[in-house]
C-alpha positions in Angstrom: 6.9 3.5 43.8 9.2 3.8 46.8 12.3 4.3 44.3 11.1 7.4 43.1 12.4 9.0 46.4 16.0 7.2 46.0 17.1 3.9 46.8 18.7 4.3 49.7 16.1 7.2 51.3 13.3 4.7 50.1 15.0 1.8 52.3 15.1 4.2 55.0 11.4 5.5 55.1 10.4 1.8 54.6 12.9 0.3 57.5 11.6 3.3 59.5 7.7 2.6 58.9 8.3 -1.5 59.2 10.0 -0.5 63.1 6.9 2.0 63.9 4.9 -1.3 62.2 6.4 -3.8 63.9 8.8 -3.4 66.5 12.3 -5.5 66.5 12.0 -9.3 64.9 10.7 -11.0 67.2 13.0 -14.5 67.0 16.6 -14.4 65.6 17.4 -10.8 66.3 20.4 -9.8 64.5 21.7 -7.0 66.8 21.2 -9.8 69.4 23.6 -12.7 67.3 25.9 -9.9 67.0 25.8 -9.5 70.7 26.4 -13.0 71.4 29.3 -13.5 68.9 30.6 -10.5 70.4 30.7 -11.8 74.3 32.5 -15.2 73.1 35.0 -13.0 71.4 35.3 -11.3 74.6 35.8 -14.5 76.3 39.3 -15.1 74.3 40.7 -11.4 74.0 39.8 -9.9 77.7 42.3 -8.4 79.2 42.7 -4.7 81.4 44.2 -3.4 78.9 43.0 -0.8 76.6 45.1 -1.5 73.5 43.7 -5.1 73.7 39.8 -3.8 73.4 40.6 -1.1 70.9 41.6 -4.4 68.8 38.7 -5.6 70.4 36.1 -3.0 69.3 38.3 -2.9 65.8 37.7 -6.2 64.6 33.7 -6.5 66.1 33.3 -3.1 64.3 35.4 -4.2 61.3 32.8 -7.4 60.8 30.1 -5.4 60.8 30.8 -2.5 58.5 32.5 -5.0 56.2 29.4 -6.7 55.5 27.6 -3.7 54.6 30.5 -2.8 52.1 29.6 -6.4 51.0 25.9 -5.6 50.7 26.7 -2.2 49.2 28.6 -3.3 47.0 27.0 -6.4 45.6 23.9 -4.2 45.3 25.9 -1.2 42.8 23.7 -2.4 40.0 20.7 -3.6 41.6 18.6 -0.8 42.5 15.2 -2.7 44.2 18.1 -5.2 46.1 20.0 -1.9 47.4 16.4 -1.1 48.7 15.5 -3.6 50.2 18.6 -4.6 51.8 18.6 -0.9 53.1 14.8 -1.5 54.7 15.5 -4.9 56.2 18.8 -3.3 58.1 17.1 -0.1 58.5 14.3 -2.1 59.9 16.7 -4.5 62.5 18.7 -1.4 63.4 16.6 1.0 64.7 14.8 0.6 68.0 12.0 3.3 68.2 9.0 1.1 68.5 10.5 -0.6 71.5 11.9 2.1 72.8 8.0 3.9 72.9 6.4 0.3 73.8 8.9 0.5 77.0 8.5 3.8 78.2 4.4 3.2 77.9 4.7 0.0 79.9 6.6 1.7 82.5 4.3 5.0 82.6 1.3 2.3 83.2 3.2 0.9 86.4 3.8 4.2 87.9 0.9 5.4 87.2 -0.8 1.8 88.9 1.4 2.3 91.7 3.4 -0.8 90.9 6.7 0.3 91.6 8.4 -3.4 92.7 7.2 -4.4 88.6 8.4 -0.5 87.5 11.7 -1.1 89.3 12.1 -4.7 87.4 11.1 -3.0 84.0 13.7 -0.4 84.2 16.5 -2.5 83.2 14.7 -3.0 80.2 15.7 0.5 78.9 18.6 1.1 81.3 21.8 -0.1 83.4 20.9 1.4 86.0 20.4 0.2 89.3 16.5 0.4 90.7 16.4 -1.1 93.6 15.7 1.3 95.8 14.4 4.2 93.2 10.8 5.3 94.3 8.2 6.8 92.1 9.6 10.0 90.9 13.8 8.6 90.3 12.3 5.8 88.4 10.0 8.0 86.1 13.4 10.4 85.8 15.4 7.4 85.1 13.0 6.1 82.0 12.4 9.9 80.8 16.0 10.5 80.4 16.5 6.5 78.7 13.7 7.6 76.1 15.5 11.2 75.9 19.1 9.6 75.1 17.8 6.5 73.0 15.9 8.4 70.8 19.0 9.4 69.7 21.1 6.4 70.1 18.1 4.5 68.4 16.4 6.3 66.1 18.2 9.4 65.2 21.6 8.0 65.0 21.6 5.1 63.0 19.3 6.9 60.1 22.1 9.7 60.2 24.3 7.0 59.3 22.5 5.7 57.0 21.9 8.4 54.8 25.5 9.6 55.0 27.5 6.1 54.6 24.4 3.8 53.5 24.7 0.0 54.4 28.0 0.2 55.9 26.9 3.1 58.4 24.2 1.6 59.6 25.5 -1.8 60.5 28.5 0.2 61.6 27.1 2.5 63.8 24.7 -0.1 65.4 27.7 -2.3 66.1 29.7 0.4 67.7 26.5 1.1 69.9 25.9 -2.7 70.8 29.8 -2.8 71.9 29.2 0.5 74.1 26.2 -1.4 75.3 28.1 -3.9 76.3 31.7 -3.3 77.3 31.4 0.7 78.1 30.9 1.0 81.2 33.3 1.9 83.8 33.3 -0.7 85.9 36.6 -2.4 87.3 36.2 -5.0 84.7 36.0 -2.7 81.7 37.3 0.5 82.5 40.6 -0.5 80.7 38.7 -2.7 77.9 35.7 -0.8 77.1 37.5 2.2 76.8 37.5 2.3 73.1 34.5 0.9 72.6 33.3 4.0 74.3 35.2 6.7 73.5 34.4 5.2 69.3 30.5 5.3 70.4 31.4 8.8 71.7 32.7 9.6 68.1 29.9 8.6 66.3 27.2 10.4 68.1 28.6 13.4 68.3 26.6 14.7 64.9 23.3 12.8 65.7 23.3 13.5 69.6 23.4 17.2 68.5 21.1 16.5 65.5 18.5 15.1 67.8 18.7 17.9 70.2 17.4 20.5 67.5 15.0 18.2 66.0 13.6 17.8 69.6 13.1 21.8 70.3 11.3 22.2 66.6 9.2 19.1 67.7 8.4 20.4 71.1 5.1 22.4 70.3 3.3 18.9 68.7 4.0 17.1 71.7 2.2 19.9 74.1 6.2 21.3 74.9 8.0 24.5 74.8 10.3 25.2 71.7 12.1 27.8 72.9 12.9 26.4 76.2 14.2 23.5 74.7 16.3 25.5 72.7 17.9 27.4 75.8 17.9 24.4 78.3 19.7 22.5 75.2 22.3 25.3 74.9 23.1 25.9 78.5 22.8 22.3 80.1 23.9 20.1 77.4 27.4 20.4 78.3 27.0 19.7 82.1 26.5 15.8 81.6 29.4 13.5 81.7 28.4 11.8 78.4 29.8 14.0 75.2 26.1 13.4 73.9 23.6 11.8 76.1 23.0 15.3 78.1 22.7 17.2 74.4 19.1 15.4 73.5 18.3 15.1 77.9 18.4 18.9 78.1 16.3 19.4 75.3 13.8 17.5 76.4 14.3 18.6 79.8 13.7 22.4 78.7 10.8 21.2 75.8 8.8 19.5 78.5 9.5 21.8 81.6 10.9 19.0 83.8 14.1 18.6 85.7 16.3 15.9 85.1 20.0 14.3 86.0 20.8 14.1 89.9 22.0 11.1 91.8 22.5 7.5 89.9 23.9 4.3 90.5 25.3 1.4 88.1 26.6 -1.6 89.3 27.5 -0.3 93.0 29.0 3.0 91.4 27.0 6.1 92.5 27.4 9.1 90.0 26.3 12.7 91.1 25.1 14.4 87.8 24.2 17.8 86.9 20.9 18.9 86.9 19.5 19.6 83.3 16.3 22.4 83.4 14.6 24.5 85.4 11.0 22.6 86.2 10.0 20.0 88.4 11.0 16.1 88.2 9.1 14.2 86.3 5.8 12.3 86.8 4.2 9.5 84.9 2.5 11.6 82.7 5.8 13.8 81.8 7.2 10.1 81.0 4.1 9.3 78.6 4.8 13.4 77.0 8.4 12.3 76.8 7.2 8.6 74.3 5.0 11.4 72.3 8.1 13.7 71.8 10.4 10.7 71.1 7.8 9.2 68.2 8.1 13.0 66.7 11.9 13.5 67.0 12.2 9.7 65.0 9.6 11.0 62.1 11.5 14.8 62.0 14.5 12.2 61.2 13.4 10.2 58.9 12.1 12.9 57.2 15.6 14.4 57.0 17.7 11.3 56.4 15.1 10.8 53.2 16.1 14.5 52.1 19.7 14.2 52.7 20.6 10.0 51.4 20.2 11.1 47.9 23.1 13.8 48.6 26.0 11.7 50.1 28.0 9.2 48.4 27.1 6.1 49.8 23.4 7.4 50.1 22.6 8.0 46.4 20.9 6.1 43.8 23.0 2.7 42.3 23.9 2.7 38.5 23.0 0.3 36.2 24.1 -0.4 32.5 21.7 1.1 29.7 24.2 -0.2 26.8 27.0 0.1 25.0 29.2 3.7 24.5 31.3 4.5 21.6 34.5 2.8 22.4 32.8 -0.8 23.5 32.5 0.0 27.0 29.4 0.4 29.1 27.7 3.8 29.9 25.8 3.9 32.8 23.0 6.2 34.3 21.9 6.6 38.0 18.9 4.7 38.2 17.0 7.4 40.7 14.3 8.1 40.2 13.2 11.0 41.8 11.0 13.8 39.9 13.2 15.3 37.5 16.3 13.7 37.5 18.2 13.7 35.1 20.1 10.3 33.6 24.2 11.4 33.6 25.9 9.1 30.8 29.4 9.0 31.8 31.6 7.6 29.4 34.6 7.7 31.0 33.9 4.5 33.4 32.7 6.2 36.5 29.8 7.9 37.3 28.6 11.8 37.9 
């Protein structure tokens, strides 16, 4: 019975399995309606002005995590609704799947030599622009995509979930669609996307970092090196311009023995990055090494979030009424459960 590991831990293993399963819904995405009520509010508030998109990124990000205060909270006393409203937004939340079914499709393109279809399929996992990337920048482009979206999609918004439950997934995945979105710093939304980004910043600072260790422990299953990843990690992390994206790049960099970061360009911008590790750049099959690691790091996390939910807060088991307590009013027990757990009757009102 899934509830013996916790409600909210068993809505995260089952989310998780239902993405490795089967991928993101197919027709009436909700990331994707968020996405598209987000642009029209865009539409009324733009403006170059930073103090106008923090208000911006405010009330998207308010929607979102106050629906999952909703679902939370509706679900206090319902233990199998509390998990399986923690599956299904596990499940729509995370991206893994896709993010492995991508970086395949594009390894079978280099690998083919098709790199006018590999340069197309590129801006499937990233912004950035392919047109003229040959073989090699366009297998470094989609190993360092799988490197920072395992985190951003898969490591990140289980973190959340098993620290703040409903409201930190929904949360987190909003804040991560707005970055998505409105982050960039382009003339448009260097003003306006600032706070989107610098919040998306915030929130993966625990997860990015999270990620990176999980990444050097998985290394050896995925034919890497654990100890490189742990030095290239340590000593390159820092050198990207991202807060977070160059924690989980240098581990993977160092865990697979490849060179990454250099020279990129996003919409007409060229950025000059640090280089992260000490090997060569990547080929094909260092991209199709980098979907095994990836599929690792996501199950290493799952694993953990499933350990740590019952822990936090918002993570732990609902309560639900088991009668009445001296004094007419209701005691309550937590309804995990786990092996030995223990029922706590608090008759007090509130719960221990």
């Amino acid at each position: 019975m899934p509830l013996r590991l916790g409600t909210t831990a068993a809505g995260l293993v089952t989310g998780y399995v239902a993405d490795a399963l089967f991928g993101d819904p197919r027709q009436g995405h909700p990331v994707a309606i968020f996405g598209t009520a987000a642009t029209r509010l865009e539409r009324r508030m733009w403006a170059d002005s930073k103090p106008r998109g923090a208000v911006y990124a405010g009330l998207c990000a308010f929607a979102a995590v106050g629906l999952g205060v909703a679902l939370q909270t509706a679900t206090r006393r319902r233990p199998f609704a509390r998990f399986a409203a923690t599956a299904v937004c596990t499940w729509v939340v995370l991206g893994g799947r896709g993010l492995a079914d991508e970086g395949a499709e594009m390894a079978k393109l280099l690998e083919a030599g098709e790199v006018p279809s590999a340069r197309q399929r590129l801006s499937h996992l990233c912004a950035r622009d392919a047109t003229t990337l040959d073989s090699a920048e366009l297998a470094r482009a989609a190993t360092e995509s799988i490197a920072e979206n395992t985190s951003d999609a898969v490591v990140a918004p289980l973190f959340w979930g098993a620290v703040a439950g409903l409201p930190g997934l929904l949360g987190y995945r909003a804040l991560n669609t707005l970055d998505a979105m409105v982050g960039y710093r382009s003339p448009r939304y260097r003003e306006f996307g600032w706070a989107a980004a610098r919040a998306d910043d915030l929130v993966n600072l625990a997860p990015s970092r999270l990620g990176a260790a999980l990444t050097a422990l998985c290394a050896p299953l995925a034919g890497g090196r654990s100890r490189a990843a742990w030095r290239v990690w340590r000593r390159d992390g820092g050198l990207h311009p991202s807060p977070n994206a160059g924690q989980v790049e240098a581990a993977f960099a160092g865990a697979l023995d490849i060179r990454l970061g250099g020279t990129n360009s996003y919409g007409g911008e060229v950025e000059r990055r640090a280089r992260l590790g000490e090997g060569r750049d990547p080929e094909p099959v260092d991209l199709r090494r980098a979907v095994r690691l990836s599929r690792l790091v996501g199950l290493a996390a799952v694993v953990v979030a499933a350990v740590a939910a019952p822990t936090t807060p918002w993570g732990a088991a609902p309560v639900q009424s088991i009668g009445v307590a001296a004094g007419g009013r209701a005691a309550r027990r937590s309804v995990d459960n786990s092996a030995g757990a223990r029922p706590a009757v608090d008759n007090s009102g509130g719960t221990r």
